[in-house]
Biopython code that builds the backbone (N, CA, C, O; Angstrom):
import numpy as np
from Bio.PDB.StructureBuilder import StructureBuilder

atoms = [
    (1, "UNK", "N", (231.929, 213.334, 169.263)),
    (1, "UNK", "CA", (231.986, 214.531, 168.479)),
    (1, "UNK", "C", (233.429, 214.828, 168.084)),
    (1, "UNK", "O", (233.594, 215.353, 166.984)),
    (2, "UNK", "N", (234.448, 214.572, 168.806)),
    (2, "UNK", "CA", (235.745, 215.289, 168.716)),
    (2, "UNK", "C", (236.243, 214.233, 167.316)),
    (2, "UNK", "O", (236.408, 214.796, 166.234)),
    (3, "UNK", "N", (236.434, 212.911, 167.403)),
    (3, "UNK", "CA", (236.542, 211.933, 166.487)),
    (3, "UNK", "C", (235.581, 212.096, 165.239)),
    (3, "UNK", "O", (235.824, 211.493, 164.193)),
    (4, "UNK", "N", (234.954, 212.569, 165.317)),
    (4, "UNK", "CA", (233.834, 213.083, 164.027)),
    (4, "UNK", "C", (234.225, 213.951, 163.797)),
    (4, "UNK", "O", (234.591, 213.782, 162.634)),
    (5, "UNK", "N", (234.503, 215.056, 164.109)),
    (5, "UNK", "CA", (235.055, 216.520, 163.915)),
    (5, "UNK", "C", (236.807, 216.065, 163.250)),
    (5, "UNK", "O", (237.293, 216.990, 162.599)),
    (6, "UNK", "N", (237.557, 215.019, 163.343)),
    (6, "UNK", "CA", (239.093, 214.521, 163.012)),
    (6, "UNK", "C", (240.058, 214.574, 164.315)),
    (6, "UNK", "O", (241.143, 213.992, 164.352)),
    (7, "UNK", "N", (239.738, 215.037, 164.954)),
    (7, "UNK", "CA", (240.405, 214.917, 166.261)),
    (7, "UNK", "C", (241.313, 213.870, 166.527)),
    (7, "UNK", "O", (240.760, 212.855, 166.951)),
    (8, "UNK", "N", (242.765, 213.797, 166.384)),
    (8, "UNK", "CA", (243.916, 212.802, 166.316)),
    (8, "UNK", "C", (244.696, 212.636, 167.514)),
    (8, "UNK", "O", (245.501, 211.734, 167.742)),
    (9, "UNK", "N", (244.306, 213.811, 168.417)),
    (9, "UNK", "CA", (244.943, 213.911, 170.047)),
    (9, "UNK", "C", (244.227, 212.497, 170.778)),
    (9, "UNK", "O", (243.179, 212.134, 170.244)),
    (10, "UNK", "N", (244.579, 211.911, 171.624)),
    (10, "UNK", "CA", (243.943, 210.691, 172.113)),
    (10, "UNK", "C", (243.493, 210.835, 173.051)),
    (10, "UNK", "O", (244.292, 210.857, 173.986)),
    (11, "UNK", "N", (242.159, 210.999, 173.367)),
    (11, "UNK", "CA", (240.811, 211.553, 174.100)),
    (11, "UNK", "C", (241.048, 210.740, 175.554)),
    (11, "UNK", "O", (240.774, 209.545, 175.448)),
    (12, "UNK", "N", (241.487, 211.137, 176.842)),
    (12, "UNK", "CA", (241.352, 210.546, 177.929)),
    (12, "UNK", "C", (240.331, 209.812, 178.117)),
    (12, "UNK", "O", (239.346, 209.811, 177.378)),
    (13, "UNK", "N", (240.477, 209.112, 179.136)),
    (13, "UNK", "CA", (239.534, 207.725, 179.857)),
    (13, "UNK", "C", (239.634, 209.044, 181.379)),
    (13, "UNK", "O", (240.323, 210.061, 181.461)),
    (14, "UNK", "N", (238.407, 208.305, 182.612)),
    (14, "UNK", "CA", (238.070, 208.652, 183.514)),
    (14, "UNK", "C", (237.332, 207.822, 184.382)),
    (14, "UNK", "O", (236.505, 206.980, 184.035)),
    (15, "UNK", "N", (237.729, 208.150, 185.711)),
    (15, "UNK", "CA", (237.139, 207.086, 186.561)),
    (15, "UNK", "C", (236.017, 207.473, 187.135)),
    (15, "UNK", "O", (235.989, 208.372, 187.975)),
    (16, "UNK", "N", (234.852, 206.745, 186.680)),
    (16, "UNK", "CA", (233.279, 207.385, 186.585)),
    (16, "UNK", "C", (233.046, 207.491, 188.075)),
    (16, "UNK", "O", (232.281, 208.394, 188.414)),
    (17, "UNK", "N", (233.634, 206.633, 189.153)),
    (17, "UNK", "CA", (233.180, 206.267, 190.585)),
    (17, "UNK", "C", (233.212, 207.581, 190.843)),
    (17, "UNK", "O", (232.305, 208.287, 191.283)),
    (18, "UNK", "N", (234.872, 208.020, 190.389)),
    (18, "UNK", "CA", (235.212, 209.431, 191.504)),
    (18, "UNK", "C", (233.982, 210.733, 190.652)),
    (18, "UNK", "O", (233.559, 211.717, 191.260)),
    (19, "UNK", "N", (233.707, 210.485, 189.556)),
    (19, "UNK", "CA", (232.832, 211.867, 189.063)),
    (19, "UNK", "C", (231.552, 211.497, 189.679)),
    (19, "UNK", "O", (230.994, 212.398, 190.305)),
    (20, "UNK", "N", (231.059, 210.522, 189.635)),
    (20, "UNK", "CA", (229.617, 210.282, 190.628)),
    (20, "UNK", "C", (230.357, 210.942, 192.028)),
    (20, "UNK", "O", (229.924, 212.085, 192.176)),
    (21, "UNK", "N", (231.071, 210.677, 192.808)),
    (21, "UNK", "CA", (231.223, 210.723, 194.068)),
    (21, "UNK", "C", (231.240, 212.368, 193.938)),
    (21, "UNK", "O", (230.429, 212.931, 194.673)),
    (22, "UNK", "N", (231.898, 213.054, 193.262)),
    (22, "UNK", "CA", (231.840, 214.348, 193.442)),
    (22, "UNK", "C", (230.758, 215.297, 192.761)),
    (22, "UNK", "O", (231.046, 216.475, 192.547)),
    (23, "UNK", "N", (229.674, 214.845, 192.464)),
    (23, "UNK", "CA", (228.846, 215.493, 191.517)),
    (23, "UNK", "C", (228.131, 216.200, 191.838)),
    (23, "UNK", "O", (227.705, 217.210, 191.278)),
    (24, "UNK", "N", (227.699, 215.357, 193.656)),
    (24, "UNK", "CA", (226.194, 216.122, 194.529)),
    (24, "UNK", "C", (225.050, 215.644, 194.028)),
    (24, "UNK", "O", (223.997, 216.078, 194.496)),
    (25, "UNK", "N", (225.022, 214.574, 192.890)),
    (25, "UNK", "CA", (223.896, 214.025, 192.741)),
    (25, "UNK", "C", (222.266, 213.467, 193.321)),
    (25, "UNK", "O", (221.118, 213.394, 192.881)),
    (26, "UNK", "N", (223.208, 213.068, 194.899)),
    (26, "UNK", "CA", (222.282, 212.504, 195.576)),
    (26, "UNK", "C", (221.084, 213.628, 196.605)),
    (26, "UNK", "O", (220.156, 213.486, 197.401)),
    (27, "UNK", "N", (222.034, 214.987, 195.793)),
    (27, "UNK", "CA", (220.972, 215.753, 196.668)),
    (27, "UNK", "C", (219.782, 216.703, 195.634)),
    (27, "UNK", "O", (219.230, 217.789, 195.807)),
    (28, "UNK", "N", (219.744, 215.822, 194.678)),
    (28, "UNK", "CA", (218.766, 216.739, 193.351)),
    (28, "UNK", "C", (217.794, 215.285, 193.322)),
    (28, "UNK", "O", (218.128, 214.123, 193.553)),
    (29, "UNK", "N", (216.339, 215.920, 192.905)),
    (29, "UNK", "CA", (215.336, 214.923, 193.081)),
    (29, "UNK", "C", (215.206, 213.703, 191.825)),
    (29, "UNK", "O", (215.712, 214.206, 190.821)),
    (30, "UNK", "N", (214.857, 212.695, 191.604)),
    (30, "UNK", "CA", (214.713, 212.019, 190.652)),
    (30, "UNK", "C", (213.892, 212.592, 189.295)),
    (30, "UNK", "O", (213.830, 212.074, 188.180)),
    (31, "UNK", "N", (213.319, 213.772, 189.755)),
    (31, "UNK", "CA", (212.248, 214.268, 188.583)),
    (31, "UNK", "C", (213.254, 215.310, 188.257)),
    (31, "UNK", "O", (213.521, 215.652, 187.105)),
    (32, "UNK", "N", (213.842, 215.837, 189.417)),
    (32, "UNK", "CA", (215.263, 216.357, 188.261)),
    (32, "UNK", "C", (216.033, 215.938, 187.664)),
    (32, "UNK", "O", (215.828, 216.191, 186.477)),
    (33, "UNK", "N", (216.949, 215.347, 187.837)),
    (33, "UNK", "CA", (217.464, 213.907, 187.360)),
    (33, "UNK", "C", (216.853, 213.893, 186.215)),
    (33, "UNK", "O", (217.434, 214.515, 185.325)),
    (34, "UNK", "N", (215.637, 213.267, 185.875)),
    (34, "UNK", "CA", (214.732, 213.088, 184.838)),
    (34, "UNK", "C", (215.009, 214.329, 183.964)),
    (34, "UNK", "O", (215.767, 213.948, 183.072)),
    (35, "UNK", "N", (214.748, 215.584, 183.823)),
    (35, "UNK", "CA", (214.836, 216.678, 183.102)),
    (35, "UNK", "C", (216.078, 216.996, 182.877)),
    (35, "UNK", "O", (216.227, 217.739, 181.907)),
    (36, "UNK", "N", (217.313, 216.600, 183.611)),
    (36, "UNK", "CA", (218.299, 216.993, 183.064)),
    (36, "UNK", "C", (219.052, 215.938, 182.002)),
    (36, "UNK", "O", (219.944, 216.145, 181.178)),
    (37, "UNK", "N", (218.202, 214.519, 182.424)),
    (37, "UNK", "CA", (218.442, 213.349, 181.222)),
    (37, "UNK", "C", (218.063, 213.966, 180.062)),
    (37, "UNK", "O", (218.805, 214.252, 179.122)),
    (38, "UNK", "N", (216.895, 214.162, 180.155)),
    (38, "UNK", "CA", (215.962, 214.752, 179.003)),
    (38, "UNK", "C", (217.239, 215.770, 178.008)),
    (38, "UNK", "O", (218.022, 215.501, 177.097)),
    (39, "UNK", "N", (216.885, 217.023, 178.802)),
    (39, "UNK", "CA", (218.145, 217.825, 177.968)),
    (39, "UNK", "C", (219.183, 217.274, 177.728)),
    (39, "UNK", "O", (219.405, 217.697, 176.594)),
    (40, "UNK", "N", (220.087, 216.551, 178.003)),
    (40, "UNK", "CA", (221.060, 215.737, 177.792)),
    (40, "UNK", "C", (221.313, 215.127, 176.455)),
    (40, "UNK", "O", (222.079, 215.267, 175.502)),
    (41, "UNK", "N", (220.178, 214.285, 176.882)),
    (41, "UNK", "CA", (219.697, 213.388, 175.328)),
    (41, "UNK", "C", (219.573, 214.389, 174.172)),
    (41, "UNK", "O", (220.219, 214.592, 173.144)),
    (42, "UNK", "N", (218.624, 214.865, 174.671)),
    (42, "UNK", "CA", (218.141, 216.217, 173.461)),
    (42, "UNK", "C", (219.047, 216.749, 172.846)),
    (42, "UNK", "O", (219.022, 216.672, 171.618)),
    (43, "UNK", "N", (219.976, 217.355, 173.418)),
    (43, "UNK", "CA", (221.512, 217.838, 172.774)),
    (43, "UNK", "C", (222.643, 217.071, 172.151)),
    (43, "UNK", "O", (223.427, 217.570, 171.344)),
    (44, "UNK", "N", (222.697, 215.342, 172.738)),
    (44, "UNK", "CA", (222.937, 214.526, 171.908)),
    (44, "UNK", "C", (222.576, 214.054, 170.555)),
    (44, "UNK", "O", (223.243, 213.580, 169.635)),
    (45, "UNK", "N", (221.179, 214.356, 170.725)),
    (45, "UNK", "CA", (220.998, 213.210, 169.704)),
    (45, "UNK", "C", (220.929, 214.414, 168.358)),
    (45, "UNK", "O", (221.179, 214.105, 167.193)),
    (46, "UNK", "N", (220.539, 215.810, 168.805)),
    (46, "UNK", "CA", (220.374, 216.927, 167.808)),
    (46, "UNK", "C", (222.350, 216.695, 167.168)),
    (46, "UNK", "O", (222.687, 216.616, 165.986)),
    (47, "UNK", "N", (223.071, 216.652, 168.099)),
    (47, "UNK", "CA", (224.298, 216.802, 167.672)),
    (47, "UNK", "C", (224.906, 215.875, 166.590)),
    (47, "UNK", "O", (225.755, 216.049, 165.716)),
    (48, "UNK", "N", (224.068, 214.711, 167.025)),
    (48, "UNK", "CA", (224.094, 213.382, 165.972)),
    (48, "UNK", "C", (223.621, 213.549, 164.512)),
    (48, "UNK", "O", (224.036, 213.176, 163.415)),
    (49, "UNK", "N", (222.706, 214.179, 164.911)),
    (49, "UNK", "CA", (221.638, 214.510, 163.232)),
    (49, "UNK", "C", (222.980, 215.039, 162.496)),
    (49, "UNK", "O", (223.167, 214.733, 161.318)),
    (50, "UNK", "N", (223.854, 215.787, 163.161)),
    (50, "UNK", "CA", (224.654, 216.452, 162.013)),
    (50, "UNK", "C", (226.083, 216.136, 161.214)),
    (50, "UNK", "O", (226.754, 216.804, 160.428)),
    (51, "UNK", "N", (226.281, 214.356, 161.974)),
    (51, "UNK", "CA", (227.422, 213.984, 161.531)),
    (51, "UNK", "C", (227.148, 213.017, 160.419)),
    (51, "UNK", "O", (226.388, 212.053, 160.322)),
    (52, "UNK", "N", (227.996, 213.571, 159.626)),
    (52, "UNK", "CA", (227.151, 212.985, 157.901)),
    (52, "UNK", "C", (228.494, 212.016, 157.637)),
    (52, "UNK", "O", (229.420, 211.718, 158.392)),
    (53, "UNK", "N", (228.313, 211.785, 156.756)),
    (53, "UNK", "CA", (228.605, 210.253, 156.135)),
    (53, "UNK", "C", (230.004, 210.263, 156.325)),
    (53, "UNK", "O", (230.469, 209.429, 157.102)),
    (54, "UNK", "N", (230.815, 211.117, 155.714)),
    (54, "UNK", "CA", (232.037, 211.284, 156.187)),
    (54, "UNK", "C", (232.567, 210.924, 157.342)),
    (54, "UNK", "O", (233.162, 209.861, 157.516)),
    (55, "UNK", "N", (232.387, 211.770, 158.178)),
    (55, "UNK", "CA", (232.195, 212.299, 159.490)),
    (55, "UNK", "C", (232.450, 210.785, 160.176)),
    (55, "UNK", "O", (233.484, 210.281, 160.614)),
    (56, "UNK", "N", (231.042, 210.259, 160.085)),
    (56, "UNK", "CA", (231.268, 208.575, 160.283)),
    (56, "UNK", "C", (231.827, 207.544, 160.315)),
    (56, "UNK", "O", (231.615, 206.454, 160.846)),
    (57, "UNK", "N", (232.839, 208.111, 159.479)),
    (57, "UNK", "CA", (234.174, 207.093, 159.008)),
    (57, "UNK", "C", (234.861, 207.415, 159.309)),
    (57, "UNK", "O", (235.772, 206.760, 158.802)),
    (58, "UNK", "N", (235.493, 208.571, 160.306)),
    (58, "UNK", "CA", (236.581, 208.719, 160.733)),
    (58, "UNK", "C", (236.906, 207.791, 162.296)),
    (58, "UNK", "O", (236.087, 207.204, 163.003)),
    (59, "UNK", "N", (238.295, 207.926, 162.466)),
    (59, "UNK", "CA", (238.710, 207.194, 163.681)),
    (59, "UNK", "C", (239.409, 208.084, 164.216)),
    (59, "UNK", "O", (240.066, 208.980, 163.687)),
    (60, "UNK", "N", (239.198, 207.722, 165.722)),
    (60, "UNK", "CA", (240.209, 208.421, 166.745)),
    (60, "UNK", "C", (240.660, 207.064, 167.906)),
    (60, "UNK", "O", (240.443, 205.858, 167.795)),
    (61, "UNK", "N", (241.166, 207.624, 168.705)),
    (61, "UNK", "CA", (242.160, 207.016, 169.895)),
    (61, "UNK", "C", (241.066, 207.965, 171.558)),
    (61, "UNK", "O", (241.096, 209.122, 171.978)),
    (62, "UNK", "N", (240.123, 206.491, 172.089)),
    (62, "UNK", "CA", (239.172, 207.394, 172.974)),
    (62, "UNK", "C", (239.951, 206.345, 174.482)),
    (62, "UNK", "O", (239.651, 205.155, 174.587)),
    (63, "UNK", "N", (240.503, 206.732, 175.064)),
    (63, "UNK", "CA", (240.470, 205.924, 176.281)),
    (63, "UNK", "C", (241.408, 204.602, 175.826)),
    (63, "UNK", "O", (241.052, 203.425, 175.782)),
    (64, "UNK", "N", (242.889, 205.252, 175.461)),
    (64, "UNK", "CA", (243.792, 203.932, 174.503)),
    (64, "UNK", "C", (243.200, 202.657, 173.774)),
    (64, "UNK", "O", (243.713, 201.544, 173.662)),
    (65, "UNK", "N", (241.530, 203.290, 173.138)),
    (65, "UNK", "CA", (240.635, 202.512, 172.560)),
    (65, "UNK", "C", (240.862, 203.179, 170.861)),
    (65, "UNK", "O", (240.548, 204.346, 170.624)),
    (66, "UNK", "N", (241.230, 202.593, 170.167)),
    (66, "UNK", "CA", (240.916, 202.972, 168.483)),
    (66, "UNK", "C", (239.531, 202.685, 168.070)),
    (66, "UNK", "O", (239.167, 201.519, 167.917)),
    (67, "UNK", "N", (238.759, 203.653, 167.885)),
    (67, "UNK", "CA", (237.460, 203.704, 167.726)),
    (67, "UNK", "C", (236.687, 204.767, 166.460)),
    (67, "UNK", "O", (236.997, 205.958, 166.441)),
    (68, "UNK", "N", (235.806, 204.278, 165.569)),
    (68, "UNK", "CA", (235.277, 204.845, 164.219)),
    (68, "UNK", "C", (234.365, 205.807, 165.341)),
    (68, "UNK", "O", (234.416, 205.834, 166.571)),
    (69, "UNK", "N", (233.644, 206.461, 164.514)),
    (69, "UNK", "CA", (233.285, 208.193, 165.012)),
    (69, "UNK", "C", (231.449, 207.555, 165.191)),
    (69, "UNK", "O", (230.632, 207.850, 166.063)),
    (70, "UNK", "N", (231.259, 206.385, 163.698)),
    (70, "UNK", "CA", (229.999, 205.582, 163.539)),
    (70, "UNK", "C", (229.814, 205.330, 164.736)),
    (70, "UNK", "O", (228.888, 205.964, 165.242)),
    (71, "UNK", "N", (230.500, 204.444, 165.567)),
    (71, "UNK", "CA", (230.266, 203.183, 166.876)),
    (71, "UNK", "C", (229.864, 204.226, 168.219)),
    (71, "UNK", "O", (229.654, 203.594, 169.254)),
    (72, "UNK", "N", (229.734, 205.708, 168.332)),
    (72, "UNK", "CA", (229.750, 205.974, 169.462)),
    (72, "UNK", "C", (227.962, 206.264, 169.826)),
    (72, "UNK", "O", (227.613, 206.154, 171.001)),
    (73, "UNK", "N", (226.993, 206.602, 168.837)),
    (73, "UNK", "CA", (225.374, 206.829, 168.561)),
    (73, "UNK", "C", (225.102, 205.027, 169.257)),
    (73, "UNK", "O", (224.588, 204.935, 170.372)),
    (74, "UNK", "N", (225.425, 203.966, 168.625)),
    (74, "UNK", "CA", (225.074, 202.632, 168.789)),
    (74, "UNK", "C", (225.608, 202.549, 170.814)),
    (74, "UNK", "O", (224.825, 202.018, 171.601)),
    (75, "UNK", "N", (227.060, 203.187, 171.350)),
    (75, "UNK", "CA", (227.866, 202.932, 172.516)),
    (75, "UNK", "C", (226.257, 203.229, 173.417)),
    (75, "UNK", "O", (225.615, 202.476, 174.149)),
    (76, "UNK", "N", (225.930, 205.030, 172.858)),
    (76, "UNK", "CA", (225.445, 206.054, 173.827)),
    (76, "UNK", "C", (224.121, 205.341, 173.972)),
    (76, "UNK", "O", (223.502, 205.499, 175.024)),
    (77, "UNK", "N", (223.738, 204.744, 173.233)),
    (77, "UNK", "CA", (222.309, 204.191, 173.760)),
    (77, "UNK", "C", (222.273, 202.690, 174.219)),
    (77, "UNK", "O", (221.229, 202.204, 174.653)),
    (78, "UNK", "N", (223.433, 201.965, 174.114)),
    (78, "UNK", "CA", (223.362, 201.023, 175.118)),
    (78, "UNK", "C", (224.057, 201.318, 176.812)),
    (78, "UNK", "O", (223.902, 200.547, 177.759)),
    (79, "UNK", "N", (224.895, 202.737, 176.849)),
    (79, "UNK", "CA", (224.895, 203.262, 177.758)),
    (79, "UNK", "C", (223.726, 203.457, 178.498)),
    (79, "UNK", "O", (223.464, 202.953, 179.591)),
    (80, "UNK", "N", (223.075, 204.181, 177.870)),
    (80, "UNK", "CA", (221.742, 205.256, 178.302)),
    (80, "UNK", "C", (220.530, 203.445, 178.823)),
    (80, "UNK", "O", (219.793, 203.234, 179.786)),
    (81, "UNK", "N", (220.824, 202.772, 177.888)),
    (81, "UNK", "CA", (220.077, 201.307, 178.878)),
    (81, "UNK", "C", (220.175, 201.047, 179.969)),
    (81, "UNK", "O", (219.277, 201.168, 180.803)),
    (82, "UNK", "N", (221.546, 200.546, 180.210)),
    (82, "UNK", "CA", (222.750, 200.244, 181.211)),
    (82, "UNK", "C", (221.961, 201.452, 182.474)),
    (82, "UNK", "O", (221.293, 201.182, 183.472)),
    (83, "UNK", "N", (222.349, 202.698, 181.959)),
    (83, "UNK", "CA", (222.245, 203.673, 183.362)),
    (83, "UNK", "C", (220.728, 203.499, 183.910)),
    (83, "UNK", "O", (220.589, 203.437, 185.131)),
    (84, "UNK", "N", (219.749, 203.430, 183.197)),
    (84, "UNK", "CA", (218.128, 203.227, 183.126)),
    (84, "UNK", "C", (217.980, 202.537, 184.189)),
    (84, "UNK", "O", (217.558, 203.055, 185.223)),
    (85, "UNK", "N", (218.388, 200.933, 184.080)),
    (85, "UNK", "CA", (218.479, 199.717, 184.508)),
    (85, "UNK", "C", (219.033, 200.060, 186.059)),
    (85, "UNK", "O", (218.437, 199.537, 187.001)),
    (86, "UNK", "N", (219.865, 200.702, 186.246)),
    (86, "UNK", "CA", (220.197, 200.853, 187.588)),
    (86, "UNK", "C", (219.796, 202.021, 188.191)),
    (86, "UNK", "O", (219.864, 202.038, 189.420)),
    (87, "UNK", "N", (219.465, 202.826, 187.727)),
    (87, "UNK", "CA", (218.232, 203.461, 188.547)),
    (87, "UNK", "C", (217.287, 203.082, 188.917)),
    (87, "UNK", "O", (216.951, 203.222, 190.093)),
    (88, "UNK", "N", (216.361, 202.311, 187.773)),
    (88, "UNK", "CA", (215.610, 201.462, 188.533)),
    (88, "UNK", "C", (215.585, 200.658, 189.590)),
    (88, "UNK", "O", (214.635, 200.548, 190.365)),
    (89, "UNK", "N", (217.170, 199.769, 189.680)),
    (89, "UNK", "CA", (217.342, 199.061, 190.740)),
    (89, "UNK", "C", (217.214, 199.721, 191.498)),
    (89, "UNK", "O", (216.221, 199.662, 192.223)),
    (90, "UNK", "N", (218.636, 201.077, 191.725)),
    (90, "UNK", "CA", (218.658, 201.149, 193.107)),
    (90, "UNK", "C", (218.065, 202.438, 193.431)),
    (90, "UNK", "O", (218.515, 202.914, 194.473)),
    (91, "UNK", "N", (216.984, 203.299, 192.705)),
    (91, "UNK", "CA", (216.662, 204.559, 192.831)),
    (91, "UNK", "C", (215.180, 204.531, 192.912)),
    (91, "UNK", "O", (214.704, 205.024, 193.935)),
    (92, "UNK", "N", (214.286, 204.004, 191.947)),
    (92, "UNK", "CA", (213.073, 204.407, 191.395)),
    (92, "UNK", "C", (211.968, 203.517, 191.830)),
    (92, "UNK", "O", (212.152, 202.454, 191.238)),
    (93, "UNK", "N", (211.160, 203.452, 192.400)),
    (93, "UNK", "CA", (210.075, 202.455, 191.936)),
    (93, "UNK", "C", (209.079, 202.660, 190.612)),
    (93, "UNK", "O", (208.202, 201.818, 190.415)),
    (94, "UNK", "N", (209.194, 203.528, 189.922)),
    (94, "UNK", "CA", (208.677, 203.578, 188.888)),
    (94, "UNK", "C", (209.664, 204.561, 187.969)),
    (94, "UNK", "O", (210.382, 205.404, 188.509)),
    (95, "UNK", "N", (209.625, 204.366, 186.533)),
    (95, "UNK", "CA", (210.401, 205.098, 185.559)),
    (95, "UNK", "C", (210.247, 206.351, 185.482)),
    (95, "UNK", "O", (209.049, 206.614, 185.578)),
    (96, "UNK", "N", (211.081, 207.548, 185.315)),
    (96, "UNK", "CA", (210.956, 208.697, 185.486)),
    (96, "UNK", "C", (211.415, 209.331, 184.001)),
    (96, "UNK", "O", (211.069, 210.356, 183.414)),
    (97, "UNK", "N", (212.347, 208.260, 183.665)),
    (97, "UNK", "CA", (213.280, 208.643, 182.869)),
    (97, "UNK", "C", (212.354, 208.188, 181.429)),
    (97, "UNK", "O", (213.003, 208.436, 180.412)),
    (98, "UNK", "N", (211.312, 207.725, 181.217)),
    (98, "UNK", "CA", (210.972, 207.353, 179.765)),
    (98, "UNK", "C", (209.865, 208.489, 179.801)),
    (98, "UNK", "O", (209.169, 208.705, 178.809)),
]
sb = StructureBuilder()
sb.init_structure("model")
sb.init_model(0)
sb.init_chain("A")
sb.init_seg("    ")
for serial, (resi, resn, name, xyz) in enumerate(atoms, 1):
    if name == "N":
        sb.init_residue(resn, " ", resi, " ")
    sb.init_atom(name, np.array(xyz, "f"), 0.0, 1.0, " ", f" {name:<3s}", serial, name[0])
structure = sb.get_structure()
């Protein structure tokens, strides 16, 4: 959003281990988990509907990465795979999240 919006400040990087480690995750149920994916997504992808053509073509600086504003809709859902995939491994015996 910030790179879609023109945003030229260069967007920090973060070390995902330490935000899992401090989140408290492991004490909310998988069907919560599930609903707060849900909303998540939901607010993503509504936010997406609204970056128009322009918008798309801009570049920013995300994580000393030079990156178009286009490439991050294509990032978030091979993210959103990626995270799926290991819940399943190490969380779920069945999908919660589809």
């Amino acid at each position: 959003m910030c790179i879609s919006r023109g945003e030229q400040n260069s967007l920090p990087g973060f070390e995902q281990d330490d935000y899992v480690k401090n989140s408290g995750y492991h004490l909310i149920s998988p069907a919560e988990l599930a609903n707060e994916w849900r909303a998540v997504r939901g607010a993503t992808v509504y936010l997406l509907w609204h970056m128009d053509a322009e918008m798309a073509t801009r570049y920013g600086t995300a994580n000393n990465t030079r990156v178009r504003a286009s490439s991050y809709p294509y990032i978030m859902a091979g993210h959103v795979i990626h995270h799926h995939q290991v819940a399943q491994e190490r969380y779920l015996k069945q999908s919660v999240l589809s």
